[in-house]
PyMOL Python script that loads the backbone (N, CA, C, O; Angstrom):
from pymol import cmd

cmd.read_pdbstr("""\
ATOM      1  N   UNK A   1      82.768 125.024 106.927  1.00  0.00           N
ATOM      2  CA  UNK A   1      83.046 123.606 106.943  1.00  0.00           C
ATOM      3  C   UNK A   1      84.286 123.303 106.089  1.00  0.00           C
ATOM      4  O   UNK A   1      84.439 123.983 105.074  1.00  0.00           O
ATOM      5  N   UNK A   2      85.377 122.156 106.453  1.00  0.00           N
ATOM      6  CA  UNK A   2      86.151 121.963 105.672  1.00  0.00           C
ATOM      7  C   UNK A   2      86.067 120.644 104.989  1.00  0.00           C
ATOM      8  O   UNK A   2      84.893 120.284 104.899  1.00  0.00           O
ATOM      9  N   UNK A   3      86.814 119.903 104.538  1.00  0.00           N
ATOM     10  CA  UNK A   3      85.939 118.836 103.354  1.00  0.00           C
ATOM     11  C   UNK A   3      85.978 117.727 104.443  1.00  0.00           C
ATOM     12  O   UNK A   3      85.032 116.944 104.531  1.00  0.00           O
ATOM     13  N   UNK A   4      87.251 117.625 105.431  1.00  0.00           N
ATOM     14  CA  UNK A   4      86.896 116.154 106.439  1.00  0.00           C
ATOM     15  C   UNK A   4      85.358 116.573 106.908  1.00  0.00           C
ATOM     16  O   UNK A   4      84.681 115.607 106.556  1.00  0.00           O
ATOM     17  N   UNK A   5      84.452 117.578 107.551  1.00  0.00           N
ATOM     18  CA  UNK A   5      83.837 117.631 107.938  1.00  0.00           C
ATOM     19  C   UNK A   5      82.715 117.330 107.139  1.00  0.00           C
ATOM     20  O   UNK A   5      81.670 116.863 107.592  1.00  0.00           O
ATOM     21  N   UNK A   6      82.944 117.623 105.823  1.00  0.00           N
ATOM     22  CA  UNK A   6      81.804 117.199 105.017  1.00  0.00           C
ATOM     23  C   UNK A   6      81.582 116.312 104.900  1.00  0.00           C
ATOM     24  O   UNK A   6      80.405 115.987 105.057  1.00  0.00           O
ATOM     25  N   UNK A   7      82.908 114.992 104.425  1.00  0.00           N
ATOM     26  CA  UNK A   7      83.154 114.061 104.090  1.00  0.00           C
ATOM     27  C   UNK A   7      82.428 113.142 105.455  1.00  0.00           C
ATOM     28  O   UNK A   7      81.859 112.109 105.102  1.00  0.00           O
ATOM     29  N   UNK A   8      82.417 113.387 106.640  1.00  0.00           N
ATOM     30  CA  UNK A   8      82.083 112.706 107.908  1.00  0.00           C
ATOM     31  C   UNK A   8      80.689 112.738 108.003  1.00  0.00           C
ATOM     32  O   UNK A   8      79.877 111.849 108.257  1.00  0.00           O
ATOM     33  N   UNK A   9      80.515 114.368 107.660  1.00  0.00           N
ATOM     34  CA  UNK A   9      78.430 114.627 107.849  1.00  0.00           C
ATOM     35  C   UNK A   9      78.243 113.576 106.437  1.00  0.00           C
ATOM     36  O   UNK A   9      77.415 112.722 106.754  1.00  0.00           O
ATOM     37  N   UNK A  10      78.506 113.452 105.654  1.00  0.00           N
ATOM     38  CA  UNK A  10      77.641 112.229 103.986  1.00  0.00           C
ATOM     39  C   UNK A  10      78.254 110.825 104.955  1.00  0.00           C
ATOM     40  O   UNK A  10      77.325 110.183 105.445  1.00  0.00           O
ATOM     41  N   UNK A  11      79.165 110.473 105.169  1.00  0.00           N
ATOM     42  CA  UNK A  11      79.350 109.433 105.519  1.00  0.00           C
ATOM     43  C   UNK A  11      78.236 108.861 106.923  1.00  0.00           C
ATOM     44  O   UNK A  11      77.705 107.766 107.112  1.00  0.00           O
ATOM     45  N   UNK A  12      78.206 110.034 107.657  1.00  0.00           N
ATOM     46  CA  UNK A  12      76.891 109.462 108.650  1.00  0.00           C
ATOM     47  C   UNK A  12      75.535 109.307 108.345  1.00  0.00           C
ATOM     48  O   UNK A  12      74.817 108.386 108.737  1.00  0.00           O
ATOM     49  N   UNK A  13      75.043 110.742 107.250  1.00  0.00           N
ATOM     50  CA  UNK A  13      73.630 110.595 106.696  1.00  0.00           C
ATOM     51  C   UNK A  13      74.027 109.373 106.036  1.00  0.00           C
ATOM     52  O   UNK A  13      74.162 108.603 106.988  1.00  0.00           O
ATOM     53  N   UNK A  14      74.281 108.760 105.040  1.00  0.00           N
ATOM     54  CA  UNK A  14      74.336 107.694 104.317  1.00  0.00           C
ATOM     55  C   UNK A  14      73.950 106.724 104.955  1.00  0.00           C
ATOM     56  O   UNK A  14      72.910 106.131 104.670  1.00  0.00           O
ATOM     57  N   UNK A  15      75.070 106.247 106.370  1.00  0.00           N
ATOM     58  CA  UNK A  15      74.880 105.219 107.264  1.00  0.00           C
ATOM     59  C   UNK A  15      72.892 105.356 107.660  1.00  0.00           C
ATOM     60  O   UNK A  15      72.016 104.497 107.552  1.00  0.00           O
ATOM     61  N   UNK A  16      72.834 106.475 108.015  1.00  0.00           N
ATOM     62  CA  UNK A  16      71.084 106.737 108.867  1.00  0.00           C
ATOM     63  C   UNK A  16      69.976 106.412 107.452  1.00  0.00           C
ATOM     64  O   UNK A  16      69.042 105.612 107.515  1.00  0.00           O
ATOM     65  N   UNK A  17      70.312 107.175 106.296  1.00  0.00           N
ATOM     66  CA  UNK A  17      69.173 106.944 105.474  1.00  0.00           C
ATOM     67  C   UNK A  17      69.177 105.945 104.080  1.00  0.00           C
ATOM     68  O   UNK A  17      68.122 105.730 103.482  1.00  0.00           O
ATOM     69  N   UNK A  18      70.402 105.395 103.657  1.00  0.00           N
ATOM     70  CA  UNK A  18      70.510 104.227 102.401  1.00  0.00           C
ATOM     71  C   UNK A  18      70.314 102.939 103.514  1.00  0.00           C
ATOM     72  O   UNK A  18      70.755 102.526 104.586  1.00  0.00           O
ATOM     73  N   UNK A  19      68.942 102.498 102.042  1.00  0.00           N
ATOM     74  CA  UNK A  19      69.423 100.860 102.419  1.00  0.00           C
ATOM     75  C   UNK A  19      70.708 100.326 101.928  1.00  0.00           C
ATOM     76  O   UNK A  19      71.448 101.057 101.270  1.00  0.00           O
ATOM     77  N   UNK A  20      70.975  99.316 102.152  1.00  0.00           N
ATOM     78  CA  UNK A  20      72.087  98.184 102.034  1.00  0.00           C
ATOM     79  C   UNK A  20      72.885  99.049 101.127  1.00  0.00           C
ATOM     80  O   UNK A  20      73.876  99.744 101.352  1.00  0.00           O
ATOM     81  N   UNK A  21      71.932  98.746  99.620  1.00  0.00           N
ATOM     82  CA  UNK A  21      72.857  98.857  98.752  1.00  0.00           C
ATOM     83  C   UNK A  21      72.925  99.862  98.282  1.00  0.00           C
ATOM     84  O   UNK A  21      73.543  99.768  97.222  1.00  0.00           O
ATOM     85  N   UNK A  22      72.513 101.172  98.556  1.00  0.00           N
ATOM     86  CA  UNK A  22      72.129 102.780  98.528  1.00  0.00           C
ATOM     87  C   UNK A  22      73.452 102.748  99.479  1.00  0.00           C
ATOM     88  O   UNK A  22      74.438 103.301  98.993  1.00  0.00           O
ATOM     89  N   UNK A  23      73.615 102.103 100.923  1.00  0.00           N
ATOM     90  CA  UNK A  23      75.300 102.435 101.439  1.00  0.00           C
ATOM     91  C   UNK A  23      76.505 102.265 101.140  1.00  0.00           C
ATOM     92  O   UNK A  23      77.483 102.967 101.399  1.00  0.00           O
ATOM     93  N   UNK A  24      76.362 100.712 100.233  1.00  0.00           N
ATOM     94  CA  UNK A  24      77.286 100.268  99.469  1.00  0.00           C
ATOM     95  C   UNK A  24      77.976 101.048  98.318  1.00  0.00           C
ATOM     96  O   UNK A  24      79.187 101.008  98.101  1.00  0.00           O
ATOM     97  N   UNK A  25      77.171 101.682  97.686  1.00  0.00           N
ATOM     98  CA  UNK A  25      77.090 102.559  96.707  1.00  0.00           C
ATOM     99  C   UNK A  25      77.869 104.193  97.055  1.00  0.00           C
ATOM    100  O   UNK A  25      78.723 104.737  96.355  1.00  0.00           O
ATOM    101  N   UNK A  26      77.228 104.752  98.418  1.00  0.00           N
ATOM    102  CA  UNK A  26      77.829 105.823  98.671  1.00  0.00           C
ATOM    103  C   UNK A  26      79.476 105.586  99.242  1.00  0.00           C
ATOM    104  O   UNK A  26      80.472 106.201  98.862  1.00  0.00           O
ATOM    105  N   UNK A  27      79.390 104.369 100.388  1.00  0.00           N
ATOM    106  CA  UNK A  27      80.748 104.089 100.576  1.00  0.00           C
ATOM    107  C   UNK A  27      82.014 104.182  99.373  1.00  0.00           C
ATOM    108  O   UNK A  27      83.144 104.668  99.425  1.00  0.00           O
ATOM    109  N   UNK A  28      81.314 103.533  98.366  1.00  0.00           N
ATOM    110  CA  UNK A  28      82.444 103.331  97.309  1.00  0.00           C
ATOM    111  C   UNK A  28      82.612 104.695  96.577  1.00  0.00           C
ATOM    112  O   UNK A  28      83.309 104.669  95.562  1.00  0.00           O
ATOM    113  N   UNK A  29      82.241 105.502  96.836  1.00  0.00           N
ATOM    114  CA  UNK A  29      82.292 107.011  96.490  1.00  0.00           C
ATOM    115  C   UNK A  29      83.075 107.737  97.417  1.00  0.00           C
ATOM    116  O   UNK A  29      84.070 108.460  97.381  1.00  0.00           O
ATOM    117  N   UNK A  30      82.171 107.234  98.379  1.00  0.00           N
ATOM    118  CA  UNK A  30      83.240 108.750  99.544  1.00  0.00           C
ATOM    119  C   UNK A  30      84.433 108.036 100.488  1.00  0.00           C
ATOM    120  O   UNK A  30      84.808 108.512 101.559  1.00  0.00           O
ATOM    121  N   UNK A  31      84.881 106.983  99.975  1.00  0.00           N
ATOM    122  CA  UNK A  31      86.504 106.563 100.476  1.00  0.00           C
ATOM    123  C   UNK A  31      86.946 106.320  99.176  1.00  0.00           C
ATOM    124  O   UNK A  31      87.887 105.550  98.983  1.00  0.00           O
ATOM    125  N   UNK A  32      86.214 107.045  98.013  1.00  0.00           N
ATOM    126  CA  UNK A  32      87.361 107.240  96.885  1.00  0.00           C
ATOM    127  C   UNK A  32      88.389 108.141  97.626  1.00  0.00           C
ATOM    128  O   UNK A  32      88.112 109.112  98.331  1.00  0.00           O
ATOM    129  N   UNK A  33      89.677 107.628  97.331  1.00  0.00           N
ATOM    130  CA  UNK A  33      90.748 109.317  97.778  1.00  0.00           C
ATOM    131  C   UNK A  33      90.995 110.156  96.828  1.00  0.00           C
ATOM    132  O   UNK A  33      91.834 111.032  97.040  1.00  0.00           O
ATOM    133  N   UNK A  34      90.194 110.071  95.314  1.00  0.00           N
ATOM    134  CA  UNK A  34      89.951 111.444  95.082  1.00  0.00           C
ATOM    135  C   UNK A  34      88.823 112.068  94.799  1.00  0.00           C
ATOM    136  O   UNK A  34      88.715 112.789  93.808  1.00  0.00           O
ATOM    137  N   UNK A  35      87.747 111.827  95.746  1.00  0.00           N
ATOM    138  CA  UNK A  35      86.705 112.225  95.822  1.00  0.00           C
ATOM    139  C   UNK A  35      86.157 113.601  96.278  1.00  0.00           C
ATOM    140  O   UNK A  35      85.086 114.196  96.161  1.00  0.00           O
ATOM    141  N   UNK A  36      88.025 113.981  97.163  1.00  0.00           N
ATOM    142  CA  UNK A  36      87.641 115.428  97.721  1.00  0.00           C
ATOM    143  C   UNK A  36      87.735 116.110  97.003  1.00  0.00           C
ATOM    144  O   UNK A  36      87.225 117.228  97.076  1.00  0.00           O
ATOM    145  N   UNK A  37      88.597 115.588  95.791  1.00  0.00           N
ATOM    146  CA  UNK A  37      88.699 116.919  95.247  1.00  0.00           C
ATOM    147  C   UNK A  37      88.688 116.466  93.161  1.00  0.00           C
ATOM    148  O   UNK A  37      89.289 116.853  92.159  1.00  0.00           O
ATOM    149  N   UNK A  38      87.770 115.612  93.455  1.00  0.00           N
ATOM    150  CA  UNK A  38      86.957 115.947  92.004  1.00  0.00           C
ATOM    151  C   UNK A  38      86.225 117.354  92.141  1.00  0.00           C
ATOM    152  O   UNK A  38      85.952 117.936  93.191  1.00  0.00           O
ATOM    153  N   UNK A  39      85.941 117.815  90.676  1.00  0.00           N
ATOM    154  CA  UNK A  39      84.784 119.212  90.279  1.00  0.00           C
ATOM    155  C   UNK A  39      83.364 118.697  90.812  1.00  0.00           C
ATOM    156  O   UNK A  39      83.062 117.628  91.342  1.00  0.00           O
ATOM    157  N   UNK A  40      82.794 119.533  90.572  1.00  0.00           N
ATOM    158  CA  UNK A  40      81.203 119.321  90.734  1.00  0.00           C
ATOM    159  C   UNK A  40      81.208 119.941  89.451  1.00  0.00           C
ATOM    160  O   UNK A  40      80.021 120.188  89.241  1.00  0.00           O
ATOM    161  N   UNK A  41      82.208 120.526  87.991  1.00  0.00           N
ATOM    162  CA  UNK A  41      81.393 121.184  87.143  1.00  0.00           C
ATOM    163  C   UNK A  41      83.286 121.281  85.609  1.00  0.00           C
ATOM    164  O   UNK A  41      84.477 121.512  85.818  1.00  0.00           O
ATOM    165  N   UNK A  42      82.752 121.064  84.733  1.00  0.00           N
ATOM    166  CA  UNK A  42      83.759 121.114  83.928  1.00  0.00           C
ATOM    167  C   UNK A  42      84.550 122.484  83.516  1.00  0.00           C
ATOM    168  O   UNK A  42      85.659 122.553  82.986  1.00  0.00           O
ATOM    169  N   UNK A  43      83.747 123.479  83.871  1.00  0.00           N
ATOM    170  CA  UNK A  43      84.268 124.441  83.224  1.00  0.00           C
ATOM    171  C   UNK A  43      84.570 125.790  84.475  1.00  0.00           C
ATOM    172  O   UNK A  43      83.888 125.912  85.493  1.00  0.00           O
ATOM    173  N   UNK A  44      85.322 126.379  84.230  1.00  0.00           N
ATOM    174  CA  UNK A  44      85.775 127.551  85.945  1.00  0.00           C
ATOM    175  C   UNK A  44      84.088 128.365  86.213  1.00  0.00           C
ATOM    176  O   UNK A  44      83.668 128.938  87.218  1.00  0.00           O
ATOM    177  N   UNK A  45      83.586 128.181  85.214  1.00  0.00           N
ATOM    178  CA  UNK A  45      82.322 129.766  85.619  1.00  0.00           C
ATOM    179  C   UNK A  45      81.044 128.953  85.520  1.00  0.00           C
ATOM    180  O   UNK A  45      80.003 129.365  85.008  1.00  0.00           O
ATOM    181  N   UNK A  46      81.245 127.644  86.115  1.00  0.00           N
ATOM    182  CA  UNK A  46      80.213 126.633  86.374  1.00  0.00           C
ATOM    183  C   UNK A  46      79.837 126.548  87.508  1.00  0.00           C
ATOM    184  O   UNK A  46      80.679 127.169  88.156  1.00  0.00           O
ATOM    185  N   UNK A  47      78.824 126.029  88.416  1.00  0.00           N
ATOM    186  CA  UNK A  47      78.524 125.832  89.884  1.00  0.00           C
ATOM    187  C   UNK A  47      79.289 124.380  90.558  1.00  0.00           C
ATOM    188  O   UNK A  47      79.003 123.186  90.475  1.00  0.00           O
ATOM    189  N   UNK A  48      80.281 125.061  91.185  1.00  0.00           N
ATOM    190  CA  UNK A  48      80.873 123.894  92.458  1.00  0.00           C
ATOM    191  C   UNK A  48      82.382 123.688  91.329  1.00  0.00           C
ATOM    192  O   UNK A  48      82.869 122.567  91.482  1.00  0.00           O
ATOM    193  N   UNK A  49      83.068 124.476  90.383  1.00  0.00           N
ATOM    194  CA  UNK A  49      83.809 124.398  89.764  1.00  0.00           C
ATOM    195  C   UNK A  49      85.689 124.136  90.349  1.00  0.00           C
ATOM    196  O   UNK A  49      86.400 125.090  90.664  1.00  0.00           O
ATOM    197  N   UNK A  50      86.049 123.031  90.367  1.00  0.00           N
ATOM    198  CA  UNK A  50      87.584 123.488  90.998  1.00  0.00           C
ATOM    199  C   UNK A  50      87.732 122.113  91.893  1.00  0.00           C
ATOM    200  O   UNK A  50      86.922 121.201  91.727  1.00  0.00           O
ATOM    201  N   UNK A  51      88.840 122.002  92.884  1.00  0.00           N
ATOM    202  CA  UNK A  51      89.307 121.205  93.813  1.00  0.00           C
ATOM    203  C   UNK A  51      87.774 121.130  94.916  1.00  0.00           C
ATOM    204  O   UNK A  51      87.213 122.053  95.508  1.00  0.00           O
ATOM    205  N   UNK A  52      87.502 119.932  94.878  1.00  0.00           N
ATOM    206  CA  UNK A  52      86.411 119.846  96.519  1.00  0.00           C
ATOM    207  C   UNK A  52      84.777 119.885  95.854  1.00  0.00           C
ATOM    208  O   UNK A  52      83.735 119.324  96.191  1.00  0.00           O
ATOM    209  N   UNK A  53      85.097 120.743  94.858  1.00  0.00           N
ATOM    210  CA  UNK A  53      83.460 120.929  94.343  1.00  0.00           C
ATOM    211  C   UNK A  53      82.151 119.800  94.380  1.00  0.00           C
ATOM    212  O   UNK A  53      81.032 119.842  94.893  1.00  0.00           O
ATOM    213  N   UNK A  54      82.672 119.075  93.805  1.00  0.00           N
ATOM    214  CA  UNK A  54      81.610 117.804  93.972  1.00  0.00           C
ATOM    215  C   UNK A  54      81.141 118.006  95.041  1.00  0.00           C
ATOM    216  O   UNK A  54      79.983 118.318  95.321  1.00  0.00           O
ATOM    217  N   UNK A  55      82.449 117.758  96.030  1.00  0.00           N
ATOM    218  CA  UNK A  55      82.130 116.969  97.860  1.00  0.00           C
ATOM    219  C   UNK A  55      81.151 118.502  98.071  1.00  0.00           C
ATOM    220  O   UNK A  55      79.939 118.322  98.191  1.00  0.00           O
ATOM    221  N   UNK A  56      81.520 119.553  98.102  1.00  0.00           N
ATOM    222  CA  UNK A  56      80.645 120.375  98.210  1.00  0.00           C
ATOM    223  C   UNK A  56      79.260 120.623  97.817  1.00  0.00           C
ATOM    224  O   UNK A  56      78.353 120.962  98.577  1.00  0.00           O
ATOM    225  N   UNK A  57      79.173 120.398  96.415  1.00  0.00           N
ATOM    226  CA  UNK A  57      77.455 120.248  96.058  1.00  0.00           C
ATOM    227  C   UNK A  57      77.009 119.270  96.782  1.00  0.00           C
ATOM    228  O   UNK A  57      76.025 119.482  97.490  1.00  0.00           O
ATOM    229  N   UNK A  58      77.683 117.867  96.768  1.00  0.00           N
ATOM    230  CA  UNK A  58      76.732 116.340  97.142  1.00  0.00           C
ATOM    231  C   UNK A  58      76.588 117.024  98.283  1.00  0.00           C
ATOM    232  O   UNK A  58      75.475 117.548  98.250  1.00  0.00           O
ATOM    233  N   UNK A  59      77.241 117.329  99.439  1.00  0.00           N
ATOM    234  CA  UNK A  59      76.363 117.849 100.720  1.00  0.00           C
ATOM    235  C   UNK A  59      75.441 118.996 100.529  1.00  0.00           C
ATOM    236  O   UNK A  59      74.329 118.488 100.678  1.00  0.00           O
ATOM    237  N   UNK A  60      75.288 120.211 100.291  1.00  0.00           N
ATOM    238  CA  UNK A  60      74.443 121.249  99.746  1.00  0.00           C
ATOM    239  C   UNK A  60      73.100 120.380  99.229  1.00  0.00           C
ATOM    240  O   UNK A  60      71.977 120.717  99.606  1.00  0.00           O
ATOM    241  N   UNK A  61      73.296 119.301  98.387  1.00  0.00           N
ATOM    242  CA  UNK A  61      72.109 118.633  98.076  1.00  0.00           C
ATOM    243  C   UNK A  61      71.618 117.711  98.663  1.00  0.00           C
ATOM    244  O   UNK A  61      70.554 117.232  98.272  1.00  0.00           O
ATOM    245  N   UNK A  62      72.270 117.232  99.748  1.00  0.00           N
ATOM    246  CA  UNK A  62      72.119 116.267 100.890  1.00  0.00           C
ATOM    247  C   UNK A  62      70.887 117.239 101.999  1.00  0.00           C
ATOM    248  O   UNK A  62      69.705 117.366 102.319  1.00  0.00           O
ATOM    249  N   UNK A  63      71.953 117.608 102.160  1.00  0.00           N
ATOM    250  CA  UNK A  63      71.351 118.905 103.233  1.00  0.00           C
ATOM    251  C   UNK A  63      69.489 119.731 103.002  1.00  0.00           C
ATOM    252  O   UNK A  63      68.482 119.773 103.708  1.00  0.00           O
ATOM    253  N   UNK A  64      69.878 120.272 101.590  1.00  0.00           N
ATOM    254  CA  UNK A  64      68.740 120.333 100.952  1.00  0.00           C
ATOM    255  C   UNK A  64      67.388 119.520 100.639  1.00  0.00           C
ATOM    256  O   UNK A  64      66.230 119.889 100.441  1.00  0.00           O
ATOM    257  N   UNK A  65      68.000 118.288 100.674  1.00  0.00           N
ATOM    258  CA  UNK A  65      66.561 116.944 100.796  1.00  0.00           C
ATOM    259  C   UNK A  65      66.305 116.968 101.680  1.00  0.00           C
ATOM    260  O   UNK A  65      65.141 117.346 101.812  1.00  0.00           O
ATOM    261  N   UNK A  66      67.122 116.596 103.136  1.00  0.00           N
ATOM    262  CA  UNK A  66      66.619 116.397 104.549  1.00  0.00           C
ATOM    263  C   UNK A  66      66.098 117.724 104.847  1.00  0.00           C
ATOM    264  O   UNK A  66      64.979 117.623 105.350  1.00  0.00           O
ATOM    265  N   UNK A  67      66.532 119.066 104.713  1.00  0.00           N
ATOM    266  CA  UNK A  67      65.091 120.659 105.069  1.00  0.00           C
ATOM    267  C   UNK A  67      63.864 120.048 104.004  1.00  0.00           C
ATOM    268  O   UNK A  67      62.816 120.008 104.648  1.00  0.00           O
ATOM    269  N   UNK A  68      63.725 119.721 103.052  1.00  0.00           N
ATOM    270  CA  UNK A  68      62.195 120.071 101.781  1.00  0.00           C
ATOM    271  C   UNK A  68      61.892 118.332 102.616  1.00  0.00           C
ATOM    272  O   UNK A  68      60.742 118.015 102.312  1.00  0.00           O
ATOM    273  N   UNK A  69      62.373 117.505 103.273  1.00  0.00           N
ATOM    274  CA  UNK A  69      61.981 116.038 103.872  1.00  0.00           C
ATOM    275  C   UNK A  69      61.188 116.823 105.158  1.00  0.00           C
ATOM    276  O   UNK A  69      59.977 116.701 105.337  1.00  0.00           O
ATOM    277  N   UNK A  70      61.942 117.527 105.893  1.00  0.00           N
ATOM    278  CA  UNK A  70      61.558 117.838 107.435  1.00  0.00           C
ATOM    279  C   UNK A  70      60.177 119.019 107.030  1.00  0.00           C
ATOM    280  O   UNK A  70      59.142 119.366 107.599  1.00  0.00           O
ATOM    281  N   UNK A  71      60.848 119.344 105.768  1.00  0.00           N
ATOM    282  CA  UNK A  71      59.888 120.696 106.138  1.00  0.00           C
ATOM    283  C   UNK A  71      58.100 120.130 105.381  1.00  0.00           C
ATOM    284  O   UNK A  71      57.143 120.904 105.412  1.00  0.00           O
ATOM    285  N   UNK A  72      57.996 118.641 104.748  1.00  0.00           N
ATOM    286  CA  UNK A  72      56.993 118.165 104.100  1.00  0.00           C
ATOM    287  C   UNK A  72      56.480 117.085 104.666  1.00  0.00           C
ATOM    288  O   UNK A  72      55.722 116.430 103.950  1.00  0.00           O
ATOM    289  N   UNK A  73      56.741 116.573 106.125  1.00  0.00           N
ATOM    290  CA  UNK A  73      56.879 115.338 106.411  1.00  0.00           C
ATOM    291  C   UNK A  73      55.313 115.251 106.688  1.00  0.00           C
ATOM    292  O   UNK A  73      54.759 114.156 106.583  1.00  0.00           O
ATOM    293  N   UNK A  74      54.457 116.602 107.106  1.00  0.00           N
ATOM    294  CA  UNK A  74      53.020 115.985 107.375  1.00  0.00           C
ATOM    295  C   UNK A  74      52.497 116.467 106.344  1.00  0.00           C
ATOM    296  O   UNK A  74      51.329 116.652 106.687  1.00  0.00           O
ATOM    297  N   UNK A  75      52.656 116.950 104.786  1.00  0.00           N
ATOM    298  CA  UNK A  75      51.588 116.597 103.885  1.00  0.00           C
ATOM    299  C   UNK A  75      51.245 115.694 103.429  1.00  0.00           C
ATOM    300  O   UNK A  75      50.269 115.713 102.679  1.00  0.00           O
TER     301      UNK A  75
END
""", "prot")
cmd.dss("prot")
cmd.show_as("cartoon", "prot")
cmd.util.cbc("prot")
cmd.orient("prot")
């Protein structure tokens, strides 16, 4: 995946699963223009460390709720 693609998959889950102001909230995040390429981590030998990182974890953890959502939905 490259980051438009990421940036498009959060921008659609967002639209499908925040209310109002849960969208309001993500919008003003992911049409930051430097949102692609904030860290996900301060230091180089951290997880999601560098250019894109963030945008990379927030989906990884996006992704990750909707499998442990799908995979728990009838307990």
């Amino acid at each position: 995946m490259n980051k438009l693609d990421d940036l498009t998959y959060l921008k659609s889950e967002a639209i499908h699963l925040l209310d109002k102001h849960g969208r309001n909230v993500a919008n003003q995040i992911l049409t930051d223009s430097r949102f692609c390429k904030w860290t996900g981590s301060s230091k180089p030998n951290l997880h999601h460390y560098g250019n894109g990182g963030l945008l990379k974890h927030t989906r990884e953890v996006v992704e990750l709720s909707l499998d442990m959502c799908e995979k728990y939905k009838d307990t």
